[in-house]
Backbone as ProteinMPNN parsed JSONL, in Angstrom:
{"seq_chain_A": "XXXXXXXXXXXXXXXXXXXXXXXXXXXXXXXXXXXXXXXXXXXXXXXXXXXXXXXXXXXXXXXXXXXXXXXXXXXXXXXXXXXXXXXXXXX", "coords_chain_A": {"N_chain_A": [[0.84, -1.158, 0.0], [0.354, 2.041, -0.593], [0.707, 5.323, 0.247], [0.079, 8.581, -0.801], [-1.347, 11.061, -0.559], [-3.736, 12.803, 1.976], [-5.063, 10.55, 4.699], [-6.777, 9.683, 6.897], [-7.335, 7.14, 8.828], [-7.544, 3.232, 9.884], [-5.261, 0.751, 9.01], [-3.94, -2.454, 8.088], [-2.088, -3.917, 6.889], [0.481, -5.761, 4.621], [2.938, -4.556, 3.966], [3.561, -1.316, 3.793], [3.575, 1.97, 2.382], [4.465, 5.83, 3.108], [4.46, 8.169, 1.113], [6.477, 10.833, -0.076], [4.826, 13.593, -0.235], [2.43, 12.295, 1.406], [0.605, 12.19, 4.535], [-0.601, 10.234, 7.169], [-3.465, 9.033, 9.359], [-4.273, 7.917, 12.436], [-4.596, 4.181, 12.872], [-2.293, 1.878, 12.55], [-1.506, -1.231, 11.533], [1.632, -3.476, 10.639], [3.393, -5.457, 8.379], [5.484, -4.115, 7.111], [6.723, -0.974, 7.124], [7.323, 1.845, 5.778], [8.772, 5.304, 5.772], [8.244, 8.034, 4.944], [6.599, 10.299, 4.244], [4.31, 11.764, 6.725], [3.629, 10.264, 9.373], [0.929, 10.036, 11.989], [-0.518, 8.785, 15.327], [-1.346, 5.29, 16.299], [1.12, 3.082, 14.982], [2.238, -0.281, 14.492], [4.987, -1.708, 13.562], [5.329, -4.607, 12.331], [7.616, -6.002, 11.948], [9.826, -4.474, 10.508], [10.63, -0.948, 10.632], [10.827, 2.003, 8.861], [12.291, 4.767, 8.573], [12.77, 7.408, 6.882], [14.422, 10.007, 5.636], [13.048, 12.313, 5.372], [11.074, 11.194, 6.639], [8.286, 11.645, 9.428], [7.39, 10.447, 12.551], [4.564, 9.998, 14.537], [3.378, 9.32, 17.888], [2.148, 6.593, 19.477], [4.425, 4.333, 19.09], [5.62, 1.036, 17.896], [8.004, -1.575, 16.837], [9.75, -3.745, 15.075], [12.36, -4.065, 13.782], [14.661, -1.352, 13.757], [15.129, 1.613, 11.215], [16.315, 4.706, 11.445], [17.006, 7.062, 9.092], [18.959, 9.895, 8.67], [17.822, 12.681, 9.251], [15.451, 12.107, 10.012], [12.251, 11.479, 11.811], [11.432, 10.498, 15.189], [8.812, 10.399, 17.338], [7.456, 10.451, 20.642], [5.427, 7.689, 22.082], [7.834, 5.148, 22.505], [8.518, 2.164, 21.14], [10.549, -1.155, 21.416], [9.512, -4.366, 19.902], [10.144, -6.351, 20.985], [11.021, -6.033, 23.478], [8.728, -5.58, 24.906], [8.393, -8.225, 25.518], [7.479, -10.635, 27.847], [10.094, -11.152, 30.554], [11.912, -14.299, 29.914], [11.306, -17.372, 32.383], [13.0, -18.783, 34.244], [13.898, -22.535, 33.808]], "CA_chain_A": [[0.0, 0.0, 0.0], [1.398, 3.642, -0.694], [-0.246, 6.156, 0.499], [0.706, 9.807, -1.574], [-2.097, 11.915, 0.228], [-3.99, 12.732, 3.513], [-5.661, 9.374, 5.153], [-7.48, 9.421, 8.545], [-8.05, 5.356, 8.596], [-7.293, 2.046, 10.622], [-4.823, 0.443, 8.147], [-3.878, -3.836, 8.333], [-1.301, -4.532, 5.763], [1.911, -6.494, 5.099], [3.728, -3.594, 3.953], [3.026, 0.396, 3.095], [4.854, 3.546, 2.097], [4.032, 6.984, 3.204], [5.141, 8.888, -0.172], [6.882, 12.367, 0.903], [3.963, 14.518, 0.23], [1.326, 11.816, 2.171], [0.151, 12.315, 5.371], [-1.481, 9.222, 7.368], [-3.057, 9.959, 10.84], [-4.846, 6.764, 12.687], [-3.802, 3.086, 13.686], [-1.639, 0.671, 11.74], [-0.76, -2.886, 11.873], [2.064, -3.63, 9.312], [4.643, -5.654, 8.985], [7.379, -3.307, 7.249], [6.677, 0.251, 6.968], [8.608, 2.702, 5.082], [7.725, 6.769, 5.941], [9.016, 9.635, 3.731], [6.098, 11.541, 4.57], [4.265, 11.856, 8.107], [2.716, 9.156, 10.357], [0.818, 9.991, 13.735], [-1.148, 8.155, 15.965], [-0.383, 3.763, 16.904], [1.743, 2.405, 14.641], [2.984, -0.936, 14.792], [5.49, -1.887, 12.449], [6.114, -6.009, 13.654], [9.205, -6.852, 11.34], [10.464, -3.324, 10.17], [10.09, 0.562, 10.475], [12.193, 2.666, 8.104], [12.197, 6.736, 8.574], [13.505, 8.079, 5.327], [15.004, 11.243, 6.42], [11.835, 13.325, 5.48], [9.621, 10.773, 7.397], [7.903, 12.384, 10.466], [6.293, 9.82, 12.837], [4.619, 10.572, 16.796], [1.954, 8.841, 18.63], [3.009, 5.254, 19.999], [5.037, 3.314, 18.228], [6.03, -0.2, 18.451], [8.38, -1.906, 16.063], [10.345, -5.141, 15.51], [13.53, -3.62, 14.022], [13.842, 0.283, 13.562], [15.954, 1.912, 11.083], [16.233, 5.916, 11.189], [17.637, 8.04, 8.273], [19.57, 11.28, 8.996], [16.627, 13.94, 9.617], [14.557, 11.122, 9.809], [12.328, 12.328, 13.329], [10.308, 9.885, 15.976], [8.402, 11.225, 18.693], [5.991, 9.731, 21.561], [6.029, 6.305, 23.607], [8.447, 4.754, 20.87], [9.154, 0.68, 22.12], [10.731, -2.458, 20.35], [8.249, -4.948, 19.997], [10.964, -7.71, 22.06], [11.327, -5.638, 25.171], [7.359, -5.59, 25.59], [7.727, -9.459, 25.883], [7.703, -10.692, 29.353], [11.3, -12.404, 30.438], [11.545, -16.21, 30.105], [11.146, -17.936, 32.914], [13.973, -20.251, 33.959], [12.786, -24.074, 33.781]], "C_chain_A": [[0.897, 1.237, 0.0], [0.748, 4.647, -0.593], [0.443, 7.754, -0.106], [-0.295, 11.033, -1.038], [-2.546, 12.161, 1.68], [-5.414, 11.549, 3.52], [-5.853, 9.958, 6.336], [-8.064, 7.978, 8.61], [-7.1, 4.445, 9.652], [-6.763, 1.534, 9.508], [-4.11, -1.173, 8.631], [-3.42, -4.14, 7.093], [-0.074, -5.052, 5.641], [2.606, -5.117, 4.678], [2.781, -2.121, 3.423], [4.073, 1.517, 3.313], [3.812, 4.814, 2.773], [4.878, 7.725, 2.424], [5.168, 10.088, 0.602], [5.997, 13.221, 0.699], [2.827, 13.682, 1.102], [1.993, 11.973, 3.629], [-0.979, 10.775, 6.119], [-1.872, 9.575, 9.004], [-4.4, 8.505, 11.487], [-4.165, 5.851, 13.464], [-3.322, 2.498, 12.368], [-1.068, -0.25, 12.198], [-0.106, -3.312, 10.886], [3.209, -4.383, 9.346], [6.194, -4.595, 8.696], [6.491, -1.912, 6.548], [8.265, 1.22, 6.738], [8.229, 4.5, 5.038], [8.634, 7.806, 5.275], [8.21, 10.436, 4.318], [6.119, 11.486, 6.463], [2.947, 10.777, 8.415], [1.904, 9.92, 12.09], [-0.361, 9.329, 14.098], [-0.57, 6.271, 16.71], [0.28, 3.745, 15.877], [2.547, 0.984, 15.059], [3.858, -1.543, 13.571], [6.198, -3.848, 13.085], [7.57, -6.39, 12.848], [10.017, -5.66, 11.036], [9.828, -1.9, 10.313], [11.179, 1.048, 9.917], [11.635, 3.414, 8.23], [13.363, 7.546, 7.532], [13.72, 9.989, 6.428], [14.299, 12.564, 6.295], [10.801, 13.061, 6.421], [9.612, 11.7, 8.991], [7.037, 11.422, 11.12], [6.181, 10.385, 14.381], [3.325, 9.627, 16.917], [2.825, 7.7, 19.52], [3.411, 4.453, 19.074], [5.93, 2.231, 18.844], [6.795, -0.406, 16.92], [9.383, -3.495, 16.355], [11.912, -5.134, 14.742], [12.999, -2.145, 13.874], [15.676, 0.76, 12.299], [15.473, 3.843, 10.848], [17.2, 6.94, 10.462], [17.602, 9.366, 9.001], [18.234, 12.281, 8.674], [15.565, 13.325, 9.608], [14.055, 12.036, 11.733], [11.126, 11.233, 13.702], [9.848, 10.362, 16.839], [6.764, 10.762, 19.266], [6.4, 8.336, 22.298], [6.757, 5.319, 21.965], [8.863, 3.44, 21.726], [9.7, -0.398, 20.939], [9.721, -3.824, 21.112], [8.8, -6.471, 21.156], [10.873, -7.108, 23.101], [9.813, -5.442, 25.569], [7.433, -7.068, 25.867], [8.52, -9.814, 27.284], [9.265, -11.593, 29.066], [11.022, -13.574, 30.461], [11.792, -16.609, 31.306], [12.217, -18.896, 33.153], [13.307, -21.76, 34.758], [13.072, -24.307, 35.379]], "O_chain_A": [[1.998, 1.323, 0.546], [0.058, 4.914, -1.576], [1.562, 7.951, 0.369], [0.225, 12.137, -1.2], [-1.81, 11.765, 2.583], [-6.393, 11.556, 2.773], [-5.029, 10.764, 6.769], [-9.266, 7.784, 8.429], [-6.074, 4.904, 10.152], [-7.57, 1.654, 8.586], [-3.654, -1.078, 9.771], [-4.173, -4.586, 6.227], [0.644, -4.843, 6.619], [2.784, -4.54, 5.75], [1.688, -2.024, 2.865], [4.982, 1.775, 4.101], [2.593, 4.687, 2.889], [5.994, 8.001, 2.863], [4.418, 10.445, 1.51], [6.129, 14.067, 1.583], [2.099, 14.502, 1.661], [3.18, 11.939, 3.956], [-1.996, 10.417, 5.525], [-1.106, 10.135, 9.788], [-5.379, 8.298, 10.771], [-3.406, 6.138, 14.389], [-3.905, 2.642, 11.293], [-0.242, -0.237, 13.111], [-0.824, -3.666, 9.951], [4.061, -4.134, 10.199], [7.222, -4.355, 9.329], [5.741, -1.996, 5.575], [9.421, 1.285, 7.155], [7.387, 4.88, 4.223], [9.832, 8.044, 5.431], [8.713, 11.353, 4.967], [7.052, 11.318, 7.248], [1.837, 10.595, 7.915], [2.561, 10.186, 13.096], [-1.261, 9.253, 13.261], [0.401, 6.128, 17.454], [0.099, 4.881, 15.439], [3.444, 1.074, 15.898], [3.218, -1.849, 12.566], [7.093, -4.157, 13.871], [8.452, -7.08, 13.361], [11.182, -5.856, 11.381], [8.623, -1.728, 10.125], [12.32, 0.73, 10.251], [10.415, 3.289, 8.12], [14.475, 8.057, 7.661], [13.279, 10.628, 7.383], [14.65, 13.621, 6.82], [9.985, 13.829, 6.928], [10.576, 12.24, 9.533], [5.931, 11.288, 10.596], [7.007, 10.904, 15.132], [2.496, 9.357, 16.048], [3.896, 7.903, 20.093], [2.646, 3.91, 18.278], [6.678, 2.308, 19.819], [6.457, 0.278, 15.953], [9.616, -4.099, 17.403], [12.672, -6.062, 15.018], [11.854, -1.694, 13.846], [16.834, 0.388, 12.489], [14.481, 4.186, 10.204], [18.053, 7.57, 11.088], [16.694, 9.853, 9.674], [17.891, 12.391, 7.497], [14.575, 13.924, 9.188], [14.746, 12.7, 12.506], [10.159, 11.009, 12.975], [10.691, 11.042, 17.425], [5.632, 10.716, 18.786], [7.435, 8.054, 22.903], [6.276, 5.025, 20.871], [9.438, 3.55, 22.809], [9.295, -0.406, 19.777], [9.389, -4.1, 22.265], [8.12, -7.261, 21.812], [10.524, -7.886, 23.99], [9.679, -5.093, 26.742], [6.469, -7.417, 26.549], [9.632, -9.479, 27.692], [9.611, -12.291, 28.113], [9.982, -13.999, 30.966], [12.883, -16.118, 31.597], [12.386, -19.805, 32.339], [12.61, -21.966, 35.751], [12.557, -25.258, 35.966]]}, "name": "protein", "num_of_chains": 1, "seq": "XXXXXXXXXXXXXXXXXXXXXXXXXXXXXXXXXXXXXXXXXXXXXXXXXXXXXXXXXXXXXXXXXXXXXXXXXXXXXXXXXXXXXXXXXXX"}
């Protein structure tokens, strides 16, 4: 999915772009997200988040790696999706 404008939506896809003039503002469940433009609200990105160095994301974000390009900008409760899982237990 590639989003090139302004969205206000609940979004459930394996991957999506935010093209540098789009705007997306909602929840997402994705596995690899790629943001040029601007993201706010949940985001979860479970296998990847890339921040192109225009992207702009804030709200809560979860991810399962993270990579952030030079002027790339995150902002809000920002977590990796491993350190929310409880420790293991020793047998």
């Amino acid at each position: 999915m590639v989003i090139e404008g302004h969205v206000e939506a609940t979004v459930h896809s394996q991957a999506m772009e935010i093209a540098g003039p789009g705007t997306l503002k909602g929840t997402a469940m994705i596995d690899v997200a790629e943001i040029h433009g601007e993201f706010s609200g949940e985001l979860t990105a479970r296998t990847r988040l890339v921040v192109h160095g225009t992207g702009r994301v804030s709200g809560t974000i979860r991810y399962g790696s993270l990579v952030v390009a030079e002027g790339g900008e995150l902002n809000g409760d920002v977590k990796c999706l491993d350190a929310l899982d409880p420790p293991a237990q020793p047998p």
